[in-house]
PDB file with one MODEL, atoms N, CA, C and O in Angstrom:
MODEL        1
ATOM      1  N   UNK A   1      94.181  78.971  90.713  1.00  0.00           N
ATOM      2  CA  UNK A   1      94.366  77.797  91.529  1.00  0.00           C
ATOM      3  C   UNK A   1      95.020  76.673  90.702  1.00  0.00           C
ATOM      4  O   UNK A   1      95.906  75.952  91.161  1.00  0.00           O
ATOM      5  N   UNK A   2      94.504  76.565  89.399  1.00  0.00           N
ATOM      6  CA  UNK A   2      95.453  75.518  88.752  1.00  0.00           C
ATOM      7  C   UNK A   2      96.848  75.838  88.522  1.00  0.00           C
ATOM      8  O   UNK A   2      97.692  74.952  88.392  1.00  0.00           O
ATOM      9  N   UNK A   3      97.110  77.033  88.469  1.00  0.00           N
ATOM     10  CA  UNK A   3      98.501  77.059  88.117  1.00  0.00           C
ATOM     11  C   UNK A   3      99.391  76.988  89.087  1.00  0.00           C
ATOM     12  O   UNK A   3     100.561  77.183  88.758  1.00  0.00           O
ATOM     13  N   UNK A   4      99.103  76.708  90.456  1.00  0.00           N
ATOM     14  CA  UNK A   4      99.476  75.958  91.796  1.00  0.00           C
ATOM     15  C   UNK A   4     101.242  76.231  91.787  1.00  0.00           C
ATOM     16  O   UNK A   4     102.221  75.486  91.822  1.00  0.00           O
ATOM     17  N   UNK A   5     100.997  77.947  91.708  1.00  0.00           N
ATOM     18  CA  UNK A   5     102.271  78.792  91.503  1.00  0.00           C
ATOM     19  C   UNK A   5     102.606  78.776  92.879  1.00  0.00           C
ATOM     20  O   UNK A   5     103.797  78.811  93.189  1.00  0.00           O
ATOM     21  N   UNK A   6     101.485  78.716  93.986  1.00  0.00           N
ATOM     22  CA  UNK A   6     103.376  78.400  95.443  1.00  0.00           C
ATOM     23  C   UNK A   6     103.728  77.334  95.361  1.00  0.00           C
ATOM     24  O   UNK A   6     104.876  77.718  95.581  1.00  0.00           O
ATOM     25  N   UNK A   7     103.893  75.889  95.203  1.00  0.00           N
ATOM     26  CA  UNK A   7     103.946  75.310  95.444  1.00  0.00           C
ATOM     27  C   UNK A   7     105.220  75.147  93.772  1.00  0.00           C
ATOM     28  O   UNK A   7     106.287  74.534  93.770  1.00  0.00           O
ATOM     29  N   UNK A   8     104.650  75.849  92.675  1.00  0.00           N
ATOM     30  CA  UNK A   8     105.554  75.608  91.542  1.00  0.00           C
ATOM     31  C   UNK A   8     107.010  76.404  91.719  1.00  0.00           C
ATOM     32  O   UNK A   8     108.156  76.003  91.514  1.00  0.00           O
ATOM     33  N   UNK A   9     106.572  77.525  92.122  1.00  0.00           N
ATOM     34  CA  UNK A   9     107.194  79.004  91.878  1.00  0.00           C
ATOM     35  C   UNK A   9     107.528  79.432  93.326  1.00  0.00           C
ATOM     36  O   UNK A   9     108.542  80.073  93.598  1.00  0.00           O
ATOM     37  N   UNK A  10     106.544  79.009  94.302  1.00  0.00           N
ATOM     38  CA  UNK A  10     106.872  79.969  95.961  1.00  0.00           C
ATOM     39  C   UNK A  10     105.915  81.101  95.528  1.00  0.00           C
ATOM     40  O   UNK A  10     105.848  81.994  96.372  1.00  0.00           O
ATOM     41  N   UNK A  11     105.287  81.260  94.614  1.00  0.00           N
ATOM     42  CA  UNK A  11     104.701  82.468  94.530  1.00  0.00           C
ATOM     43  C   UNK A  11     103.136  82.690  94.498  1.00  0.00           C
ATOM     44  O   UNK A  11     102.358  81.758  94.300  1.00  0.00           O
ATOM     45  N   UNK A  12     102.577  84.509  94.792  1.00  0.00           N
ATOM     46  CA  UNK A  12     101.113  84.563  94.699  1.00  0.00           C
ATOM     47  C   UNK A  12     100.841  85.513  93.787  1.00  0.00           C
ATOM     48  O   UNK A  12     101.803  86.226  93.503  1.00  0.00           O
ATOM     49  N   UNK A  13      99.597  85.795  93.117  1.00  0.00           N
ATOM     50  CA  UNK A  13      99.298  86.312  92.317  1.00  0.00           C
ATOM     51  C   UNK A  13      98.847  87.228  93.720  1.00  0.00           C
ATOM     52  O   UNK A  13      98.440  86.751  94.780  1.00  0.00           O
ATOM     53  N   UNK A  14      99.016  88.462  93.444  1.00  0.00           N
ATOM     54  CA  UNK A  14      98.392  89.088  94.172  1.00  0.00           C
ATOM     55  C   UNK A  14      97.409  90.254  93.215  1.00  0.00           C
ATOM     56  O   UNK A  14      96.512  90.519  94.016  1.00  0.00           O
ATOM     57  N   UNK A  15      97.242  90.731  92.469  1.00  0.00           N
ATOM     58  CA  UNK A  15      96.384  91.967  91.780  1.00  0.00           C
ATOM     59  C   UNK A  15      96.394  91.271  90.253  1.00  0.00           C
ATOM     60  O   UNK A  15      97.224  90.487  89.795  1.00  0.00           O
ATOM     61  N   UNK A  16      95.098  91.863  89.573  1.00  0.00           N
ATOM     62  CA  UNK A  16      95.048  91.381  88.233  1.00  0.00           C
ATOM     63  C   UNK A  16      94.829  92.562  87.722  1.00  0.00           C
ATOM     64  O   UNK A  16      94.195  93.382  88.387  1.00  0.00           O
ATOM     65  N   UNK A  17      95.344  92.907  86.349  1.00  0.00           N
ATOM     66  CA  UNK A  17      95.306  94.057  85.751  1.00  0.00           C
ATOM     67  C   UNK A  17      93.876  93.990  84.386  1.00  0.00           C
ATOM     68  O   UNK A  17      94.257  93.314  83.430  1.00  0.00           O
ATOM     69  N   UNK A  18      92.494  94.526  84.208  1.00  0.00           N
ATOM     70  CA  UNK A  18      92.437  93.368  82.751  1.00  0.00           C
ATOM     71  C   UNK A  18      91.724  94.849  82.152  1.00  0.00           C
ATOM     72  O   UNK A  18      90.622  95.155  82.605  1.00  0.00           O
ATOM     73  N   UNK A  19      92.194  95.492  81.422  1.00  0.00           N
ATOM     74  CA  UNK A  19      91.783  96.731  81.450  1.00  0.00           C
ATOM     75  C   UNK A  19      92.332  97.661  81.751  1.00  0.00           C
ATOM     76  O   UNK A  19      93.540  97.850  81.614  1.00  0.00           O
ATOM     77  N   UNK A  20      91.183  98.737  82.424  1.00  0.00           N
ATOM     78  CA  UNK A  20      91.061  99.893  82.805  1.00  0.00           C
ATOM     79  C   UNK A  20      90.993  99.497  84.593  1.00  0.00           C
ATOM     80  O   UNK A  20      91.290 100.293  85.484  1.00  0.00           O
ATOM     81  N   UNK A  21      90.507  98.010  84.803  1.00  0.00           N
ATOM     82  CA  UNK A  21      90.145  97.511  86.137  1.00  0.00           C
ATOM     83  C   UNK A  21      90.946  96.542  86.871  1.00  0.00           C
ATOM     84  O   UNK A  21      91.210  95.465  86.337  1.00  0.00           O
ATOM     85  N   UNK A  22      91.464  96.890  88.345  1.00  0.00           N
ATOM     86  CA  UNK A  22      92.227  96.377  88.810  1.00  0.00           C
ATOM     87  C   UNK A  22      91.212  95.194  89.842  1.00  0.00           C
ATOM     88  O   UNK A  22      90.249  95.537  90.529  1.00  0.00           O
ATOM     89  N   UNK A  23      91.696  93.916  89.717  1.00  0.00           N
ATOM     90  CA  UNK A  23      91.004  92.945  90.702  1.00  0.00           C
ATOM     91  C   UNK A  23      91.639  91.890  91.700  1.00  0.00           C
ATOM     92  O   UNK A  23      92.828  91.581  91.624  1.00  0.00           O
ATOM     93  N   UNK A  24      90.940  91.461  92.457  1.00  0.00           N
ATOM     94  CA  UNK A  24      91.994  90.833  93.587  1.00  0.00           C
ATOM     95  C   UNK A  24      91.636  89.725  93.175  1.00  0.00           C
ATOM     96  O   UNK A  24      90.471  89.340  93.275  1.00  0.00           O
ATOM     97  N   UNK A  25      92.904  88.797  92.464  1.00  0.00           N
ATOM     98  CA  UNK A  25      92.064  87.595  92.294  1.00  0.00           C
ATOM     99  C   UNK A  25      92.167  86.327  93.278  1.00  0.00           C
ATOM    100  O   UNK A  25      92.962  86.157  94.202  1.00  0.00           O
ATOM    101  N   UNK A  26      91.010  85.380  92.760  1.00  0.00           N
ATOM    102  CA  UNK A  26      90.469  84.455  93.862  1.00  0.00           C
ATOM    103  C   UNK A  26      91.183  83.041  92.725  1.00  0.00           C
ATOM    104  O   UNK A  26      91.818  82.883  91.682  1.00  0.00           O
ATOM    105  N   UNK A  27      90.342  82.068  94.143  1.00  0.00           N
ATOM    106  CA  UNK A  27      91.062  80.891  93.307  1.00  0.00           C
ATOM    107  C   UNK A  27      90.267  80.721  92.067  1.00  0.00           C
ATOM    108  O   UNK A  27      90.757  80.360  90.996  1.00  0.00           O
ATOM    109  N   UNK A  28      89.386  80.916  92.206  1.00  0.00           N
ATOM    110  CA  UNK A  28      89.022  80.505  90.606  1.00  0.00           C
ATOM    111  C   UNK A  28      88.944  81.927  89.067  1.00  0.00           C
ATOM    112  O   UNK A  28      88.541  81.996  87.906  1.00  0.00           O
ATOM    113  N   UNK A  29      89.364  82.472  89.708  1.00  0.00           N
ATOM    114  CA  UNK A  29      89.705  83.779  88.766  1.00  0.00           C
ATOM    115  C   UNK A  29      90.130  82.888  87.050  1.00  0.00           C
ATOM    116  O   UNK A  29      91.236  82.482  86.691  1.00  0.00           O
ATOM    117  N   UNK A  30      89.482  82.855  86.679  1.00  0.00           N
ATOM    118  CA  UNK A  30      90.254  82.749  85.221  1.00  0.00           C
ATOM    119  C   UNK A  30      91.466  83.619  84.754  1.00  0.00           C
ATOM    120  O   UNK A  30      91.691  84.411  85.670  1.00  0.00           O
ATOM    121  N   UNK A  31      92.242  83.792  83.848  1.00  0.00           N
ATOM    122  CA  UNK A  31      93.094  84.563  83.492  1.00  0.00           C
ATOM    123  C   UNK A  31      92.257  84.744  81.847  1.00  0.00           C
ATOM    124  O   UNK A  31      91.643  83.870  81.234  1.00  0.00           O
ATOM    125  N   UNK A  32      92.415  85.679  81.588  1.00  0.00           N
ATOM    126  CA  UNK A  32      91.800  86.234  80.037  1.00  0.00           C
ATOM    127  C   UNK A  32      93.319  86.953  79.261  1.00  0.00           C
ATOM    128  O   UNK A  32      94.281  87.425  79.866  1.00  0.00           O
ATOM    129  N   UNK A  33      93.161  86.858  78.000  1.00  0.00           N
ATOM    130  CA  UNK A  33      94.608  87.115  77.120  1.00  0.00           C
ATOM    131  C   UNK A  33      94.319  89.008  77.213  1.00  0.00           C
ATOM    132  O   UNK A  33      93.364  89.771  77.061  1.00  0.00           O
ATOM    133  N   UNK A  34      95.879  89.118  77.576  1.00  0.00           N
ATOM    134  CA  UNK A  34      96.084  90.302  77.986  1.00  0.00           C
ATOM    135  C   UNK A  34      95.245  91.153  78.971  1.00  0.00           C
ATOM    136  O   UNK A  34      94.605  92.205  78.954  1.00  0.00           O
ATOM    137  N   UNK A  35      95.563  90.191  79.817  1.00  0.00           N
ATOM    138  CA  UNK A  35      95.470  90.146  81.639  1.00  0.00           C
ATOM    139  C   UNK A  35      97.289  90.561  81.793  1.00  0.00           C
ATOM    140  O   UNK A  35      98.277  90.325  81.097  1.00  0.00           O
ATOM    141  N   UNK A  36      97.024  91.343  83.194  1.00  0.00           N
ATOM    142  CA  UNK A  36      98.376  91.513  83.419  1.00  0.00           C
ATOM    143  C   UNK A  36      98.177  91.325  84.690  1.00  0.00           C
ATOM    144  O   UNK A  36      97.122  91.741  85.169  1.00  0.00           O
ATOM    145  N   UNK A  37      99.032  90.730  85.437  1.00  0.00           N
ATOM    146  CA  UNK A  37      99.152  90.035  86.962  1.00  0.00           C
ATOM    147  C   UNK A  37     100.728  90.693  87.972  1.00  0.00           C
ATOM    148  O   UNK A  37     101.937  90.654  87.741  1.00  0.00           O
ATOM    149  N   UNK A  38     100.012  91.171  88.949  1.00  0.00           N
ATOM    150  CA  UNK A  38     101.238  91.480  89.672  1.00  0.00           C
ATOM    151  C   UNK A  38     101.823  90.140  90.691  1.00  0.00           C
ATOM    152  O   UNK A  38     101.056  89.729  91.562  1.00  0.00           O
ATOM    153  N   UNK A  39     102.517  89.815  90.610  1.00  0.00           N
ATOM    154  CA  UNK A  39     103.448  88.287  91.343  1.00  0.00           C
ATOM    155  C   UNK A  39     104.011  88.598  92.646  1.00  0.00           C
ATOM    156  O   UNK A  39     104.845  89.495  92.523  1.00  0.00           O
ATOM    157  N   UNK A  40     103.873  88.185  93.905  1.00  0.00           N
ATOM    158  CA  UNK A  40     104.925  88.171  95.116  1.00  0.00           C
ATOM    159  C   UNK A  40     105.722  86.903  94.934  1.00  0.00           C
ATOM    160  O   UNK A  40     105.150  85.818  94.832  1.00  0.00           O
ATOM    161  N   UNK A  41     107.244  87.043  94.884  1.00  0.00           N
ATOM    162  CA  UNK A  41     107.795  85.765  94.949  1.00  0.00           C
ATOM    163  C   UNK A  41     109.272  85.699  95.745  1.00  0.00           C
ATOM    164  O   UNK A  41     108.815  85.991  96.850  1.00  0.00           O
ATOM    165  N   UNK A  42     110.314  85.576  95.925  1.00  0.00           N
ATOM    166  CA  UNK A  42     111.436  85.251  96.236  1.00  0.00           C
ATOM    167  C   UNK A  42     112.015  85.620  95.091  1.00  0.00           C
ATOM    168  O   UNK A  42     111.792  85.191  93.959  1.00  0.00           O
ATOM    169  N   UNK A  43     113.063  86.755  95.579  1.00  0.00           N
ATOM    170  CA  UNK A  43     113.694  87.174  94.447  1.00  0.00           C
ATOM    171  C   UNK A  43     114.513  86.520  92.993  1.00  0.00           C
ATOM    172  O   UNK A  43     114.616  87.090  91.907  1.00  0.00           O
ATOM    173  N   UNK A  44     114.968  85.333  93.323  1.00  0.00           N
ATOM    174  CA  UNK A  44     115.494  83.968  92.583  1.00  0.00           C
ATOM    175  C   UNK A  44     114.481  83.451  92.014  1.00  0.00           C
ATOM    176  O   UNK A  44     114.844  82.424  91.439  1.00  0.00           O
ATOM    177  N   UNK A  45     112.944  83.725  91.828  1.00  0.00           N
ATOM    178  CA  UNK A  45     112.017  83.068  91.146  1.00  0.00           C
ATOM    179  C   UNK A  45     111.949  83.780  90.449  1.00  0.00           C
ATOM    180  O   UNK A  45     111.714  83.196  89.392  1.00  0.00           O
ATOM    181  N   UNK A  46     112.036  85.508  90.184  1.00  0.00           N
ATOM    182  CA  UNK A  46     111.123  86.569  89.276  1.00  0.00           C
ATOM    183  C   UNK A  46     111.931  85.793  87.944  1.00  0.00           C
ATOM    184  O   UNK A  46     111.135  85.052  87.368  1.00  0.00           O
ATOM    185  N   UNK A  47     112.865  85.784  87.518  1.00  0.00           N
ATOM    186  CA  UNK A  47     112.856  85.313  85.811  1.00  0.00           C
ATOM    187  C   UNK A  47     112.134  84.015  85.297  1.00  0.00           C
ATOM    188  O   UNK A  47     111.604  84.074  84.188  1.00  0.00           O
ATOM    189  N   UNK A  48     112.068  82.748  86.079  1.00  0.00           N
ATOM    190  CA  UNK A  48     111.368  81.750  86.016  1.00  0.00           C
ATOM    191  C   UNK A  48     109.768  82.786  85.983  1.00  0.00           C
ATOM    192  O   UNK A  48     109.104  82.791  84.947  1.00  0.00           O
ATOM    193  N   UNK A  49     109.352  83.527  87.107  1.00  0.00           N
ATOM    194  CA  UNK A  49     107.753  84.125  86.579  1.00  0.00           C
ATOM    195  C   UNK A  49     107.648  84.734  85.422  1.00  0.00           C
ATOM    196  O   UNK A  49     106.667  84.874  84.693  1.00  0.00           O
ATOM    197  N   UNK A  50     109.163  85.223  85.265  1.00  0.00           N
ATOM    198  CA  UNK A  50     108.979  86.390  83.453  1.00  0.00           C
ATOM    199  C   UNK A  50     108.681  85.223  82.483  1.00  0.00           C
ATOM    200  O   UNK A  50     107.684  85.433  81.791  1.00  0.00           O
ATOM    201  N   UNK A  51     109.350  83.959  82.249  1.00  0.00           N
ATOM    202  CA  UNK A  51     109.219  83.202  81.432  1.00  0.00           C
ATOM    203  C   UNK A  51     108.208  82.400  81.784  1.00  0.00           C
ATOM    204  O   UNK A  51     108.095  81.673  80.797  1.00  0.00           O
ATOM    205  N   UNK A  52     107.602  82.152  82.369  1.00  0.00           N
ATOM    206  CA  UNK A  52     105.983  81.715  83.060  1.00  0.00           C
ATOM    207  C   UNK A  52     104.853  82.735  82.072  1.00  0.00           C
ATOM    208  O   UNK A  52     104.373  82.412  80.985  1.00  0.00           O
ATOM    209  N   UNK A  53     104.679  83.702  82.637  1.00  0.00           N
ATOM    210  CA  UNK A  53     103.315  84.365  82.163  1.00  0.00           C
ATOM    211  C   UNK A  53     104.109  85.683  81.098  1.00  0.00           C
ATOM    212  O   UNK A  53     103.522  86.651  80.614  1.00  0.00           O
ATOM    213  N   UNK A  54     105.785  85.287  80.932  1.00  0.00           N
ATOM    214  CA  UNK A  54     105.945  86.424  79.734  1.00  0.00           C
ATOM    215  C   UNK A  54     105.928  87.594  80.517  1.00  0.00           C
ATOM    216  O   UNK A  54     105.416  87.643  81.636  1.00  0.00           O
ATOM    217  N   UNK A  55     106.784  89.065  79.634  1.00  0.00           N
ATOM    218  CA  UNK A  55     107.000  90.304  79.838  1.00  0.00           C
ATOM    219  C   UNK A  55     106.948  91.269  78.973  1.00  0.00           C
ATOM    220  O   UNK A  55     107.682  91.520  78.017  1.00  0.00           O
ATOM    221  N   UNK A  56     105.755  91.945  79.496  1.00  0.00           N
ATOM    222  CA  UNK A  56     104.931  93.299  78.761  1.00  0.00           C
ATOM    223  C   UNK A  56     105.792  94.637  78.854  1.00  0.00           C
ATOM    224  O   UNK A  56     105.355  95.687  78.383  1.00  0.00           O
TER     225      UNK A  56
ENDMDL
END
């Protein structure tokens, strides 16, 4: 919720990767280092998201 990515980006986090375990995250989901996040966005945003949360 803080990173108030539609409104930055147009975009949603939709799935969190953190592990072995896949989760749907909520607004208050924390993000933990080496979390991996799947993004819905408008195709003209995905490099602004690569340079946002970086590419694994």
């Amino acid at each position: 919720m803080d990173l108030d990515l539609p409104r930055t980006f147009g975009a949603v986090v939709t799935r969190l990767r953190r592990g072995d375990v896949e989760l749907v995250p909520k607004g208050h989901t924390v993000l933990e280092l080496g979390d991996r996040v799947r993004v819905l966005t408008e195709r003209d945003q995905i490099e602004a998201m690569t340079r946002f949360f970086g590419d694994s």
